[in-house]
MIPA-712918 format. One record per residue: residue in one letter; x, y, z negated of N, C-alpha, C in turn. Coordinates in pm, whole numbers, plus 50000, padded with zeros to 5 digits. Last residue first. Layout:
# MIPA-712918
AXYZXYZXYZ/...
//
This chain:
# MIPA-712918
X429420915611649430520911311664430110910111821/X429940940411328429600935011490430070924411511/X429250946910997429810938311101429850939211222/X426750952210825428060960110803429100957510927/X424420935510813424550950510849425380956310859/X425390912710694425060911110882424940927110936/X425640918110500426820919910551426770919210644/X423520918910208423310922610352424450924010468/X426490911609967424690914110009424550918810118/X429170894910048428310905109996426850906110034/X430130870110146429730867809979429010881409928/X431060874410396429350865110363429610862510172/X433020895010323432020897310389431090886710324/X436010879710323435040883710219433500884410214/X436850875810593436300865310537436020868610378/X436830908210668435890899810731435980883810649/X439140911510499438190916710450437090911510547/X440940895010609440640888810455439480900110450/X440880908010840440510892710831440090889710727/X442200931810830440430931610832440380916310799/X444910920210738444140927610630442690929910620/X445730908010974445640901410879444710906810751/X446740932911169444910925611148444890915111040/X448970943011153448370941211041446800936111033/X451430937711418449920944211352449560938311187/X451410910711660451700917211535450910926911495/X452400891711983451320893811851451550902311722/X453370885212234454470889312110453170899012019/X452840854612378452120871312295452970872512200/X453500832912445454340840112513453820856112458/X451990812612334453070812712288453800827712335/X448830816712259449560820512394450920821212343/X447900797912055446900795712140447940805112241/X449550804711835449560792711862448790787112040/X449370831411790450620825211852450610812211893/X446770834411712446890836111838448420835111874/X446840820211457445770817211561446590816211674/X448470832811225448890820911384448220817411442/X448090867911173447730852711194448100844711317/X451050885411036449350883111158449540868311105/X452360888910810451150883810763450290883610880/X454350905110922454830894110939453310882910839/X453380933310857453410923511015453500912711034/X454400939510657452880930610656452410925710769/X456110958010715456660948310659455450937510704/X455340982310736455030974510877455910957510816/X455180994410551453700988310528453960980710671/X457461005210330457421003710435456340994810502/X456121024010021457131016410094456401013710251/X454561051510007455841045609878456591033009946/X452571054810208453441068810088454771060910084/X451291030010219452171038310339452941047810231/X449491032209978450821022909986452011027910051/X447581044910104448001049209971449801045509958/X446611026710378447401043910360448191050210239/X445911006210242447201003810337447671018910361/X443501015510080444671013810002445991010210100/X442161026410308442971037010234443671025010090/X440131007310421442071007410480442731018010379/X437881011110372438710991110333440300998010354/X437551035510458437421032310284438251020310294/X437571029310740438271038410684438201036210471/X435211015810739436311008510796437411016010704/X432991032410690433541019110555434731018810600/X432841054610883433551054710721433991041610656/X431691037311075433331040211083433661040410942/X429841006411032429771023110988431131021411013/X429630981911207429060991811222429191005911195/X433250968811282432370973611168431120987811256/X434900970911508433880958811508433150960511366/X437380993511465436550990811564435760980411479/X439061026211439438651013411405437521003811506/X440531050311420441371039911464440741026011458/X438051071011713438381066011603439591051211558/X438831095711930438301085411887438811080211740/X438961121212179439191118412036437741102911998/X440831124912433439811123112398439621117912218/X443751129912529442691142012541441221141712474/X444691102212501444051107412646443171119912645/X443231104412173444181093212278443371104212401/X443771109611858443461121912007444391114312117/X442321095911591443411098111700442771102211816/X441271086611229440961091611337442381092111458/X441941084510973441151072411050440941076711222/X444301100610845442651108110899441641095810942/X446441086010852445921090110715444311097010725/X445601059911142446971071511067446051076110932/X447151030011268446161037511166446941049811129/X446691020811609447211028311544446251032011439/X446770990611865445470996911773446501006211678/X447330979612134447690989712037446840995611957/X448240957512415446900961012295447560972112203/X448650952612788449380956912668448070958612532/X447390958313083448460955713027448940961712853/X443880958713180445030961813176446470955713049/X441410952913379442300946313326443460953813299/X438070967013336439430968013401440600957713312/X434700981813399435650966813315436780966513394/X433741013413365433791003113475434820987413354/X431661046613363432541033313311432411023113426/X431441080813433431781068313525432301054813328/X431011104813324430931104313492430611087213483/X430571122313006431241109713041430301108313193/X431981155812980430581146813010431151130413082/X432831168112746433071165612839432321154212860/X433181196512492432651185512542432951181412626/X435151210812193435051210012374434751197912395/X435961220411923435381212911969435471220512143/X436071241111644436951234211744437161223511840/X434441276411720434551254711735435501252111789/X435861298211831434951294511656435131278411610/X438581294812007437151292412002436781294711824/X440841277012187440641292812106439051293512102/X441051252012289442141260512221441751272212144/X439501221912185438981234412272440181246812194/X439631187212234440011196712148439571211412209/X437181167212281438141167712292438441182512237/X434491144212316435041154812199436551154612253/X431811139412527432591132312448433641147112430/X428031132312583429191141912585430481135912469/X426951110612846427251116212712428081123212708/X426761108813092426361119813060426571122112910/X426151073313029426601081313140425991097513113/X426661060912728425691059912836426511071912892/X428331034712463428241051612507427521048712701/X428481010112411427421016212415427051031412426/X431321004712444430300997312531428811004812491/X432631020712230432411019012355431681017612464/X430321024711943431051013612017431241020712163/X430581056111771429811049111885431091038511947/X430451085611595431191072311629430381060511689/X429231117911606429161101711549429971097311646/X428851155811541430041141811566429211130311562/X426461177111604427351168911528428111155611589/X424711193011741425621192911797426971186811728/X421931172111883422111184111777424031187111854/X420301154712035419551168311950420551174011849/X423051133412012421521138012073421031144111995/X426171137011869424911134711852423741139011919/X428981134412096427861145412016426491136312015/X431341105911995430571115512096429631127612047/X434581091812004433401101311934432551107012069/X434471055311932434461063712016433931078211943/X435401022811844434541037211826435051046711881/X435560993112003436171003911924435441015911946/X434200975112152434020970912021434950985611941/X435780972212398434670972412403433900979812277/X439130989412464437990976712444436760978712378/X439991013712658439611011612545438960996012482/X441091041312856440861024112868440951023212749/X440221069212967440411062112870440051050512868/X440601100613168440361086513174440871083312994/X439641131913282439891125313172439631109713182/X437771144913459439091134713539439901132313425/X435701164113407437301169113403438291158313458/X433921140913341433881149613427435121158113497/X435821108013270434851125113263434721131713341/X435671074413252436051085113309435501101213309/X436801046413077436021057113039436111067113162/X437181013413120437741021813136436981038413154/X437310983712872436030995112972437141009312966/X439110958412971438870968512881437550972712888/X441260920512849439640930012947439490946012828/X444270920812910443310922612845442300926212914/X447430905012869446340915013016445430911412921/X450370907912666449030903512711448120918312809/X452690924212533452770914212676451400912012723/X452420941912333452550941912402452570933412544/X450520944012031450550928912133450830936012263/X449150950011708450340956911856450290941911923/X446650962511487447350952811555448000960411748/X447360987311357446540979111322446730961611395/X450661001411280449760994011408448650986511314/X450581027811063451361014711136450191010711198/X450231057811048450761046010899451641032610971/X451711087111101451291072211197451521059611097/X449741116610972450871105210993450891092911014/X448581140111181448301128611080449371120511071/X448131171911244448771157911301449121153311151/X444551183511302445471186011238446671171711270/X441271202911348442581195111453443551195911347/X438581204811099439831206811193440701202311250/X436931198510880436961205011045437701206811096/X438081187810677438251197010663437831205310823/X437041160610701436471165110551436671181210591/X437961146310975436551155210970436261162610804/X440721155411154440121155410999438731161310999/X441661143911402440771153811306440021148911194/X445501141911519443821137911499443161148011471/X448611138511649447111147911665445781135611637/X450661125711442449791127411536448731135211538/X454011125211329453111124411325451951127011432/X456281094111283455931102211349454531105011318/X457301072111066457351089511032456751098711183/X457331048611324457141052611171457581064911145/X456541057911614457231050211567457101054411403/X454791045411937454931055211828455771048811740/X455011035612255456081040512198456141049912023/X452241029812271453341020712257454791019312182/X451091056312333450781050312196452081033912188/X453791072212502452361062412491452551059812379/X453551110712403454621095112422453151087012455/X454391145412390453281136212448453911123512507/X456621154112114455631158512240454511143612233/X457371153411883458671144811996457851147112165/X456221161611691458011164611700458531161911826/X453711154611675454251173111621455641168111667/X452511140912006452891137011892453221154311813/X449161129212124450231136112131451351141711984/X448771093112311448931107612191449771116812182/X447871073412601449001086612551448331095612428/X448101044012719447211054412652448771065412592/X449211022112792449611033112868449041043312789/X448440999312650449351005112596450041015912668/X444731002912556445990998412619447061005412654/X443310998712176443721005512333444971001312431/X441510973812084442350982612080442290991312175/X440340946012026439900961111941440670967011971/X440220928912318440920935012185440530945312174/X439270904812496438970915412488439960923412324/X438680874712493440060880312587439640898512590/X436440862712437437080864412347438890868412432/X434080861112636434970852212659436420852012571/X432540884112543431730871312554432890858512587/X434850902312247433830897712390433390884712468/X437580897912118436220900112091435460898112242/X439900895711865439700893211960437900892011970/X441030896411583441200907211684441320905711800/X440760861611551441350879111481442300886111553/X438770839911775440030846211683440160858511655/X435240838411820436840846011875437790849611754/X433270820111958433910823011787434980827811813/X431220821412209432170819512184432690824412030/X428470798312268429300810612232430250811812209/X425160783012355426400781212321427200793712335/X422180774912217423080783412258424230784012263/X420200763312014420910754912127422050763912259/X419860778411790418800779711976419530771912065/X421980783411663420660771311594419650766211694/X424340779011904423850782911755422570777011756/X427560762611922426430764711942425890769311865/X431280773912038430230765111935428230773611999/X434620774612149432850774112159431800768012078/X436900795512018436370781611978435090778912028/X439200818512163438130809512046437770797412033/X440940826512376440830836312227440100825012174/X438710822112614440370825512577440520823512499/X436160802712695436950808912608437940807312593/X434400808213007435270802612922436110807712759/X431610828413038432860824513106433370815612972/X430270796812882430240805013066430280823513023/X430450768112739430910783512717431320790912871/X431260742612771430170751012805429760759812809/X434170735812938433700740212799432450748012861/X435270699313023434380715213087434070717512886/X435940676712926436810684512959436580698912980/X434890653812951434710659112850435180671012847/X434960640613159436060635313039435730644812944/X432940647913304433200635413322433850628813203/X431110670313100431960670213203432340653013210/X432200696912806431150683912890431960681512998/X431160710812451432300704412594431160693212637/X429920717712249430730727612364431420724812459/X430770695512010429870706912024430630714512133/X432010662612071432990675412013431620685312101/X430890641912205430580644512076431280653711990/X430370628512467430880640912421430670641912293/X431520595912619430690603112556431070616512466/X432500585912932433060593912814431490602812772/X431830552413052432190565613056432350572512895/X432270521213232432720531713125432390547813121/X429280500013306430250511513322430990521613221/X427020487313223428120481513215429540492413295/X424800504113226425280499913339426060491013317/X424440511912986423460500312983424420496013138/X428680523012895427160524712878426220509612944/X431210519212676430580513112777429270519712779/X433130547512604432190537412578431660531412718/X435150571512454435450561112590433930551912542/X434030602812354434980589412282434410582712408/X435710635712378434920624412376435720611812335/X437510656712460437060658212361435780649012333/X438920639412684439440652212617438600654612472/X439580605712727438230613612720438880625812615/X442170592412953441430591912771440390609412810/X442020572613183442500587513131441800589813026/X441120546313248442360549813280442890563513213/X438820546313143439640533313117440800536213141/X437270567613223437830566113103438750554013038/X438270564913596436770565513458437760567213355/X437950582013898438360580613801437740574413652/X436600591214125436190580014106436930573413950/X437510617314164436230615714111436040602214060/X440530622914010439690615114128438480615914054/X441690656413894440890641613829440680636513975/X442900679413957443990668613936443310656713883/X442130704114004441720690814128443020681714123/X442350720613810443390722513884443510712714026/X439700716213709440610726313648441170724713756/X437650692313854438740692013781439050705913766/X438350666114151437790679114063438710680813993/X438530647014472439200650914317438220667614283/X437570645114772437700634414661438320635614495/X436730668514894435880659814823436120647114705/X439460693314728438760684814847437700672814809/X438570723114527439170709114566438620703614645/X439670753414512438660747714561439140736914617/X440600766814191440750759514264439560754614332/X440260802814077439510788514092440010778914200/X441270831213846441200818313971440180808013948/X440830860413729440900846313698441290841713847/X441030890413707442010880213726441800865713723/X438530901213782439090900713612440070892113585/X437180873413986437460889413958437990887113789/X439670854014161438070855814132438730870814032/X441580834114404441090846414324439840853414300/X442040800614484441130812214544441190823714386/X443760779814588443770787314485442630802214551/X442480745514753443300759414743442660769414646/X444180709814714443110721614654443920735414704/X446080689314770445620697714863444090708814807/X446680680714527445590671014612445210680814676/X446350709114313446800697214324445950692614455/X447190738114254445880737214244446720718114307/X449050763214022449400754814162448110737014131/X449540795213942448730780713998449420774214088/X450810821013992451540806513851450360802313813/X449690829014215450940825714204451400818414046/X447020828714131447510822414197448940823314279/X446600856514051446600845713930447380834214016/X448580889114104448310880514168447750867914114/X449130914914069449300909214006447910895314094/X451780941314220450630932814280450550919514169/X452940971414161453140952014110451990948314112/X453170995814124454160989114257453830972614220/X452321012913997450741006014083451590997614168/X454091028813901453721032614011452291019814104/X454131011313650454331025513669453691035013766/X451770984113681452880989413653452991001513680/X449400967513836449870972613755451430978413753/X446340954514054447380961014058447960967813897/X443940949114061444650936214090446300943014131/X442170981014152442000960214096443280957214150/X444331007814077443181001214169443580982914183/X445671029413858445921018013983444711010114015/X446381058013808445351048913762445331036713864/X449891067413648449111063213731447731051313746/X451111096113564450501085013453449781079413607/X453791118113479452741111613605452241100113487/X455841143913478455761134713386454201132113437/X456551172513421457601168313470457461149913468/X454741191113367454991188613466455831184113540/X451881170413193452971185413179453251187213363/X451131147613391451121149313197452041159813234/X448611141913667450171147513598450191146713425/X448101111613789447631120413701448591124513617/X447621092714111448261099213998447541110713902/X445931062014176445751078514167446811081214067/X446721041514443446721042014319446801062514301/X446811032914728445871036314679445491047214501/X449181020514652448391011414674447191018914667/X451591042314423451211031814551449551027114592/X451861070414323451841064214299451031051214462/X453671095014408454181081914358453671069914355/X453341126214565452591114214552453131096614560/X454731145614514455711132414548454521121114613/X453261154714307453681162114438453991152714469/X453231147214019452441139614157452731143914313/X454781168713886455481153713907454721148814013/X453241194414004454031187213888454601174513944/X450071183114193450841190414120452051188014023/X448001173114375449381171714404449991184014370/X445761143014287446161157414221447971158114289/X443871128514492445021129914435445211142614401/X441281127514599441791122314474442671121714414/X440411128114832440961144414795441181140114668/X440601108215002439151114414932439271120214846/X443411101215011442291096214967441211099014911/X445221134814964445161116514955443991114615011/X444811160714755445101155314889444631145014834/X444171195114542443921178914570444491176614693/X444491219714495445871211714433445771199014468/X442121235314689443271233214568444531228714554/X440361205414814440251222114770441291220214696/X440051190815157440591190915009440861208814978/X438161176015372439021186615367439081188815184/X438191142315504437821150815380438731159115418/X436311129615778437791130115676437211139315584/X434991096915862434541109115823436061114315782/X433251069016077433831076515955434041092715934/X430601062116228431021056116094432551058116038/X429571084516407428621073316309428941067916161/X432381110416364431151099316433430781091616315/X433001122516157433861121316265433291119516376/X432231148715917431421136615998432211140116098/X433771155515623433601161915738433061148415856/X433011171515316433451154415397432901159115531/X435331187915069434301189315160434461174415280/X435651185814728436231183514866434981183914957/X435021184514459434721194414534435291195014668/X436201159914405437101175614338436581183914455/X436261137214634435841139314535436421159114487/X434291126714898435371135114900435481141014741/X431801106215011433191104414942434181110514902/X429161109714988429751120014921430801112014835/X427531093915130427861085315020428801093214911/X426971105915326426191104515246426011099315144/X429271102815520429151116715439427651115915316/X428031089615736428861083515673429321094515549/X425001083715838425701096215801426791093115674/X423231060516123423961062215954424711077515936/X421681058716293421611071616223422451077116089/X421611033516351422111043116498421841057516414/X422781005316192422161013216225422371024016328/X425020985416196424250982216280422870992616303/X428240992816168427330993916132426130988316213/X431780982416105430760986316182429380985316158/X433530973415915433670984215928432310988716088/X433790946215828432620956115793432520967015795/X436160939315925435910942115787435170949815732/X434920925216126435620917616124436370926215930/X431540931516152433030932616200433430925416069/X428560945715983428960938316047430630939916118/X426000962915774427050964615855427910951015919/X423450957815721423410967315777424970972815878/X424210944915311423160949815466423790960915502/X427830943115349426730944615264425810949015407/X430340908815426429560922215476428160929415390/X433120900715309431420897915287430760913515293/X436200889315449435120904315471433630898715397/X438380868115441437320870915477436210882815389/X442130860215490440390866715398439220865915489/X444750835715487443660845215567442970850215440/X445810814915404446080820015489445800831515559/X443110805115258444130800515335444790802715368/X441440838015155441490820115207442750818515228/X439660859514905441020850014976440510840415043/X437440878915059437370864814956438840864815034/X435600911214958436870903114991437160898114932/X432640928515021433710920114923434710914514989/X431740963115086431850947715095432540938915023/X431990987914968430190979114994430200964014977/X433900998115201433451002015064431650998315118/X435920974315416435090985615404434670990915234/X438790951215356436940953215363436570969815318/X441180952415258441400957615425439460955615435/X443250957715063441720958315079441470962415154/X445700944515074445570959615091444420960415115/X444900918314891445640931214853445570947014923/X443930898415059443060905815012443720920214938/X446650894115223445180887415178444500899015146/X449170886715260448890900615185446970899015159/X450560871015371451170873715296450110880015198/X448490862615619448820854915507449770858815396/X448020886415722447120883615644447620877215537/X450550892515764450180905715748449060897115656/X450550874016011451560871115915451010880315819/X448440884116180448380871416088448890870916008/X448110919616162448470907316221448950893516141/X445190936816185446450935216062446990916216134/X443940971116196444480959116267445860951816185/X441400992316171442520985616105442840972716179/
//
């Protein structure tokens, strides 16, 4: 690969011009390659062993065969319907075209109709929108914007300023810039500085939250172990509270009237494929209303992958179905705690059971676009082929489902998306630009019930 300056400074780290192994740091103008043992160049595309077998890393996926060029690369011969990139592209139906950009995998829906899985630091239809943090940064006093993973940034400031954005002088004191969450005092030196006395903050002015990663979404506080954490606003969850009980808004159900839409697009009276576990069976449920909807926001997920090349982006904290170990019954399982080889539930057309397994391959943490949590009359939904549940951050699914059948009862007789207008201003207040809604207002009052029942630390996650 040969990529000429201008080529760098526009494009940096985007067309991931480092080998598979290595990392790629923005700079200046430029990247730089972090080579893993054993290999070396300019993007670690050379090796320093004399036996490597570049085929050993069995890059050719869908049964593709990997064919040894020399030392250090290889091509893939593709079975079927696959091409691209290590035979990863399906080129059937709508993908023929192969649409989608950057690497990015297509995945047909019917055959007139693509869903594309886009690769870090990329979104939209076709994977065509390079999402970049350091373009709406701008790092001060000659600091440069460096990109860190899961979208963040970091300014790297010159010796004489720090800071968030390397907008403090070091030499700065509290006489001149008021103390963020401290009070201004003289100390024994006869020097000013800023004492902290707001729990979770530190730093010259007070300013650093001790909370590692930072908190989006919350409030840092400490617990009795001198621990610090994050307290995440409603319907917000994970160690940096930028995670949502939901799904993201490419996810696809399938609907009885109107076919296969994103969950984005569902709309009142439509109904959906779930399962009714009282009666065993696949049946379409009616779409009560969003548990909570928040189109605009990037979210942290875990992105699910199967054996079959079934994907599902999901947040952490929402239930999942899988088959019970030793037997062959249903349970509901956090996300984050389903293991590699589990088997997960999707529908099977002609059979005694109406069941078909599929062996979970791969998770990974992904940023994607958009939140959608859906309740329908079953508690249940058939997102991406895969069947899960509409609830999340309660241990038992059933309760969740018991707290919500009076918002189902209701659904019948009037219009229940009215109660939208009951989210909470937490989170309008904290990202003006989240078009926030949903009905999470309803777990809230039933999460600030909670510490008045008996044992409730059992009923909860968090």
């Amino acid at each position: 690969m040969t990529l000429r300056p201008e080529e760098k400074l526009k494009y940096g780290c985007e067309l991931r011009p480092c080998w598979i192994g290595s990392t790629c740091e923005d700079r200046d103008g430029s990247f730089v390659c972090h080579c893993s043992a054993n290999t070396y160049g300019e993007f670690c595309e050379k090796s320093s062993l004399t036996n490597t077998d570049p085929c050993s890393s069995k890059p050719c996926y869908n049964y593709g065969t990997c064919i040894k060029q020399d030392q250090n690369s290889y091509t893939c011969a593709c079975n079927g319907s696959y091409g691209g990139l290590g035979c990863r592209q399906n080129l059937v139906g709508a993908c023929a075209s192969n649409p989608c950009q950057r690497d990015g995998i297509c995945v047909p829906i019917g055959l007139t109709d693509y869903r594309c899985q886009c690769p870090e630091w990329t979104i939209g239809k076709n994977c065509e929108v390079v999402f970049n943090p350091c373009q709406r940064v701008n790092c001060m006093n000659n600091g440069i914007c460096l990109k860190r993973r899961t979208l963040a940034f970091e300014c790297n400031c010159t010796a004489d300023f720090t800071g968030l954005l390397c907008d403090q002088p070091k030499s700065q004191t509290c006489q001149t810039k008021a103390c963020a969450y401290g009070q201004c005092i003289l100390n024994q030196s006869g020097q000013f500085q800023c004492a902290c006395i707001t729990s979770g903050y530190e730093g010259p002015f007070c300013e650093v939250e001790k909370c590692n990663p930072r908190c989006k979404y919350g409030v840092c506080k400490r617990d009795p172990n001198g621990n610090y954490y994050c307290e995440c606003a409603s319907s917000y969850s994970g160690p940096s509270c930028n995670s949502l009980v939901c799904f993201s808004g490419d996810t696809l159900v399938a609907t009885r009237d109107r076919g296969t839409v994103k969950i984005s697009d569902l709309k009142r009276g439509d109904y959906i494929k779930t399962f009714d576990r009282s009666g065993n069976e696949w049946k379409y449920s009616r779409f009560v209303t969003y548990l909570h909807e928040n189109r605009n926001i990037i979210a942290s997920y875990i992105k699910l992958t199967t054996s079959s090349n079934r994907t599902l982006t999901v947040s952490p904290l929402h239930f999942i179905a899988r088959v019970k170990q030793g037997s062959e019954k249903i349970e509901f399982v956090f996300a984050k705690h389903l293991k590699l080889n589990d088997l997960l539930i999707t529908e099977k057309k002609e059979s005694n059971s109406p069941f078909e397994f599929d062996r979970l391959v791969q998770k990974e943490e992904v940023m994607e676009a958009g939140a959608f949590a859906p309740l329908t009359e079953t508690g249940t939904v058939y997102v991406n082929s895969i069947l899960a549940s509409c609830y999340a951050n309660t241990v038992v699914n059933d309760l969740a489902h018991y707290v919500f059948k009076p918002i189902i009862f209701l659904s019948k007789y009037i219009n229940v998306d009215y109660f939208k207008y009951f989210t909470s201003d937490y989170t309008r207040e904290q990202s003006s630009n989240d078009e926030s809604t949903g009905i999470f207002w309803y777990c809230k009052l039933f999460l600030n019930l909670l510490p008045y029942i008996p044992f409730s630390s059992y009923i909860v996650s968090f």
